[in-house]
N, C-alpha and C positions, 0 to 999 in steps of 0.2 A: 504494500500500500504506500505509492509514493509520498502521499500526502500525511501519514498520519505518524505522529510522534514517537510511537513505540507501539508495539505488540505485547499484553498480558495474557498468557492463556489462549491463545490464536485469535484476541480476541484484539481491534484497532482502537489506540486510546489514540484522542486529533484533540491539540491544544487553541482552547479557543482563541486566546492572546494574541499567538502567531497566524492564525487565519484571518483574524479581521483585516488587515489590505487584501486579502483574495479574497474574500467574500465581499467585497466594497463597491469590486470591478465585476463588469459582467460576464468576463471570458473567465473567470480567475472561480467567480460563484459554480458556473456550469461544470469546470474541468472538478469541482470539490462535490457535487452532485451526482455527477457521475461517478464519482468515487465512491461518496456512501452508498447507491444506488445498484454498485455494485457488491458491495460489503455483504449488503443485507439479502438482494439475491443468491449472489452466486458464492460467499462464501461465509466467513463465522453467521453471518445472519445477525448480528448484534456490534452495535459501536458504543464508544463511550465519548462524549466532549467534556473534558477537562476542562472547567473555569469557562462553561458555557455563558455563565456570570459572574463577569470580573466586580461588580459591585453587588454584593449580594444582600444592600441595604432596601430592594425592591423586594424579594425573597420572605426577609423579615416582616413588612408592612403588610403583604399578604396574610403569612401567618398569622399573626397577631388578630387580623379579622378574622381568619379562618378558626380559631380557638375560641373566639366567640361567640361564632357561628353553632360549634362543636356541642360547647356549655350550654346553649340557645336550643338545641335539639335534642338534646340529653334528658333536660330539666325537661321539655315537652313531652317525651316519648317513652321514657326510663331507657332508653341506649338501642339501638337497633340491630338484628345480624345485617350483614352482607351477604355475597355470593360464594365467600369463601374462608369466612371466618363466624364463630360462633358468636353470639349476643354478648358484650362484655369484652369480648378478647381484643379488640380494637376498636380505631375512632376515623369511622367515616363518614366525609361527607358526600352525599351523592347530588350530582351536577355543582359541584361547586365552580364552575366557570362560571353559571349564569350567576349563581348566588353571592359570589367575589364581587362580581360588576354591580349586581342590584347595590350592594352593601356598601362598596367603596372604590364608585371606577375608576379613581384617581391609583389605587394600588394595581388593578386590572390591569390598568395602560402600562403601567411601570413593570411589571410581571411578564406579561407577553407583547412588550415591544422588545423583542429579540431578535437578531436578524438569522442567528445560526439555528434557530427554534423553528422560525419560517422555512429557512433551506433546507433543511434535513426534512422536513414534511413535503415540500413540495418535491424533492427530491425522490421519492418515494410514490406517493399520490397525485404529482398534478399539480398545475396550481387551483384554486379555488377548493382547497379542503377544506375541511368542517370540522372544528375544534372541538370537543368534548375535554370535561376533565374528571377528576375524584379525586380528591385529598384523603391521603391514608396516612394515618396515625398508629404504629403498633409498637405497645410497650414492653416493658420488659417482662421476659415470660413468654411473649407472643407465639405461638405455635408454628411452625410451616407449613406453608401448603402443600399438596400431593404436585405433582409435574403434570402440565397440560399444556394445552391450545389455547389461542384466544380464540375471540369474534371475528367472524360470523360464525361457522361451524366449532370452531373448538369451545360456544356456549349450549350447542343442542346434544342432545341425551342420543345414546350409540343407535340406537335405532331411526330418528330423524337422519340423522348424520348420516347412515347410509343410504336412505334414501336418494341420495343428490350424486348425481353420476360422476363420474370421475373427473372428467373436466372442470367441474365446480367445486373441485378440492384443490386441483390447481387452481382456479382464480379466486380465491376466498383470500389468498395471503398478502395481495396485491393488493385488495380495498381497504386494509387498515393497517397505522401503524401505530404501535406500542413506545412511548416513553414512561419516563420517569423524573422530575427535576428534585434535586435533592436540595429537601430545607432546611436539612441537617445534618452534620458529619454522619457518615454511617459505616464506618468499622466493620470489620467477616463480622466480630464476635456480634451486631447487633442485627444482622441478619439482613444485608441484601439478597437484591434476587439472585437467584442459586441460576444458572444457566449451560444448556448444552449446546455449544458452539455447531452450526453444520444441520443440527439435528431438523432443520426448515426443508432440507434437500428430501428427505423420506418422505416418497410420495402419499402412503399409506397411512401419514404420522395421524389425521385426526379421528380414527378408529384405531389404532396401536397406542397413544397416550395412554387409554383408559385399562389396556394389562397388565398384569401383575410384573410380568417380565421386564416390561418394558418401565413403569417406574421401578423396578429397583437395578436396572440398569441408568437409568436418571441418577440414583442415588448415590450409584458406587463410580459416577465419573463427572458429575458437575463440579462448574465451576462457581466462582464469585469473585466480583471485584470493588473492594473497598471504595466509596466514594464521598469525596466531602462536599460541603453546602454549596451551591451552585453549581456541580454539576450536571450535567444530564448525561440519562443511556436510554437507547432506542434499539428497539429489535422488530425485527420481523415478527408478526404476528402467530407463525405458525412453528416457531421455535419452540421447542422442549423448555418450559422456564417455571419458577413457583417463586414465590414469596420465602425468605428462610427464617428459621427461627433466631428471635431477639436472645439471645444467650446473656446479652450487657446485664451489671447491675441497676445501670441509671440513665438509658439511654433511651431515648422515646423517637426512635426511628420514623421520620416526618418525611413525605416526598406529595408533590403534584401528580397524579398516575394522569398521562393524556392516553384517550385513546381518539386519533385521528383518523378522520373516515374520509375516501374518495367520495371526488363529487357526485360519481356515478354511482353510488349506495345509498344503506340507509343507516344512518349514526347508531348507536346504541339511546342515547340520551335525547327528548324533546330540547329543545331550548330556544325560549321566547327572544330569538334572534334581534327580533325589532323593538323591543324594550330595551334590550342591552345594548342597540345603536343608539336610541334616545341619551342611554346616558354617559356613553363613552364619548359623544358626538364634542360637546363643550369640552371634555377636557384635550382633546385633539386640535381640537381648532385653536385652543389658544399656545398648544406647542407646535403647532404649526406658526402662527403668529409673530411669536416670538426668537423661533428658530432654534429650540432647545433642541428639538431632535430633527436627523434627518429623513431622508424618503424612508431608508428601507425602515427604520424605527415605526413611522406612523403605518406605512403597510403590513406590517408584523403584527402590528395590535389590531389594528381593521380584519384582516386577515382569521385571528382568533377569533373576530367576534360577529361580522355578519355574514349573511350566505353569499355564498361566490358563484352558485350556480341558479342556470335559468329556469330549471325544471325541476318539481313539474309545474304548469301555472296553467290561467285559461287564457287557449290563447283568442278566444272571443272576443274576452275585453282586454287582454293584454298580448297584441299580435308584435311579431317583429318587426322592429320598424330598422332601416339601413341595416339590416343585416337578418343572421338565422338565428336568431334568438335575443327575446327581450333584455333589456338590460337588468341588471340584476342587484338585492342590494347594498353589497360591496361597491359595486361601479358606481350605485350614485352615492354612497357613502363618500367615496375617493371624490368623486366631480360636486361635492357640498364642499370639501373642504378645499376645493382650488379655487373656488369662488369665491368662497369667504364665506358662504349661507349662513344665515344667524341658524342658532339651537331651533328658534322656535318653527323656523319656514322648513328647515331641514325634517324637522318630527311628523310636518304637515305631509310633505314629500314622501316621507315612509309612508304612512298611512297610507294616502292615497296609491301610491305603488302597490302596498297588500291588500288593497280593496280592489284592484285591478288584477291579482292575481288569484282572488278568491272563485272556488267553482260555484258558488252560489248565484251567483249573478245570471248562468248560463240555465240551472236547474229551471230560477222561478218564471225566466221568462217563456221557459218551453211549456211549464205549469201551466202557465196566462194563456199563452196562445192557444194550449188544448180543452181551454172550457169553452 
């Protein structure tokens, strides 16, 4: 891997420091995309970026809401499971991208205005992905989890799972990718994710995860790689990977889990997209203003937060106009903030966009006309 700092475990650690003049320039972004691109295809199936956040006082202000968040829904609920951990045994919060932004977009913007965050997803997906997150929390004690698959198929029970012919095992790994941004040192002993380098290439892998064989073959050769706060590691979706156990005395093992979905799927998580441009919108425009950040900054944050794709919509009342497909609302999100649109004309502008993409419009008037 030309590009990447060292090798742990066949696995590519790329130092964010030294990348940012190449990822600044456009030739210099693609030749580092390609690189990941191929990482996660064709070989370990997992990177790590090293100091993906050289200032990891964005990190912090996240957190601080997100434990508020935590305590907030705790006290509501008496503590919730998840998918993969017992009621109690951890602190998740689920959709916490939208719930971050409702709560505090000024931490949002500062969080996922990252340009290496961007690339590596787009790298991967496309551009116009679709951001999903979940903040996981697991303390000490934490249990590990067994070795699996993600989304799409590596969430359905073995029997749906085969149902889907073989070519759709191959393209399931290509609609999502998996990180993780670390919001806190995390040490072997506090249990990052345990991983099997390569293990994406087994074509068979989302019906063999679930054997006996096969995790304790997991067991007797993964790996793990220590990561401190501002990090991030990305893998392939259909990689051999679990959660490992918190072994620390005192260590409350924090990360962002993104799971990033092509435009051409369907997320795992709803997310009230157009609410969270409403409120991301003002604080963008005035660091656009000002000139604190540059393009790729504000496109990184826009990019996490509204849809980038045009479908599906009606194209009744919302036809393509100069071209094959409606505009979408990242594009007018980006052409609000070249203009300068106030908050308020901008919020109007949403609206009216999702009233024009709504299928309702098309139903009642077919209703009307057949009485």
């Amino acid at each position: 891997m030309p590009l990447a700092e060292r090798i742990v475990s066949y696995i590519p650690v790329f130092m964010g420091g030294e990348l940012g003049r190449l990822i600044s320039g456009e030739e210099g972004k693609r030749r580092l995309m390609a690189e990941w691109a191929h990482v996660l295809m064709h070989r370990s199936g997992v990177l790590v970026l090293e100091g993906a956040y050289a200032d990891t006082a964005p990190l912090d202000a996240a957190t601080r809401v997100c434990m508020d968040i935590i305590r907030e829904e705790k006290a509501a609920s008496g503590g919730k499971a998840d998918h993969f951990a017992a009621k109690g045994a951890n602190d998740r919060i689920w959709n916490s991208l939208q719930k971050l932004c409702f709560r505090d977009p000024d931490a949002f913007a500062s969080c996922f205005a990252n340009p290496f965050v961007d690339a590596v997803c787009e790298a991967w997906l496309g551009p116009n992905y679709q951001m999903t997150a979940q903040v996981n929390v697991v303390r000490p004690g934490g249990a590990a989890q067994q070795a699996h698959r993600d989304y799409h198929l590596g969430f359905q029970d073995a029997e749906t799972c085969a149902g889907y012919p073989a070519h759709v095992h191959d393209l399931s790994p290509v609609m999502t990718l998996q990180g993780g941004i670390a919001h806190s040192d995390m040490p072997v002993e506090s249990g990052p994710t345990k991983l099997l380098p390569f293990s994406q290439l087994y074509r068979p892998g989302y019906m063999a995860y679930r054997q006996q064989t096969f995790k304790d073959f997991f067991e007797s050769v993964y790996v793990q790689l220590p990561l401190k706060k501002g990090d991030a590691i990305f893998f392939n979706p259909a990689l051999f990977h679990a959660a490992g156990e918190n072994r620390s005395a005192d260590i409350h093992r924090m990360a962002n889990l993104l799971q990033v979905s092509s435009a051409f799927c369907r997320a795992m998580e709803n997310i009230d997209r157009e609410g969270m441009s409403k409120l991301l919108y003002p604080v963008l425009l005035k660091k656009t203003r000002t000139g604190d950040w540059g393009r790729a900054e504000i496109e990184a944050a826009v990019a996490a937060c509204a849809e980038g794709y045009s479908f599906p919509t009606n194209l009744d009342t919302d036809p393509p106009i100069g071209g094959l497909a409606p505009e979408t609302q990242k594009q007018l999100f980006l052409k609000a903030l070249k203009e300068g649109m106030s908050a308020e004309a901008f919020a109007s502008a949403l609206e009216v966009q999702s009233a024009r993409r709504e299928a309702r419009a098309f139903t009642t008037s077919t209703r009307n006309r057949s009485r």
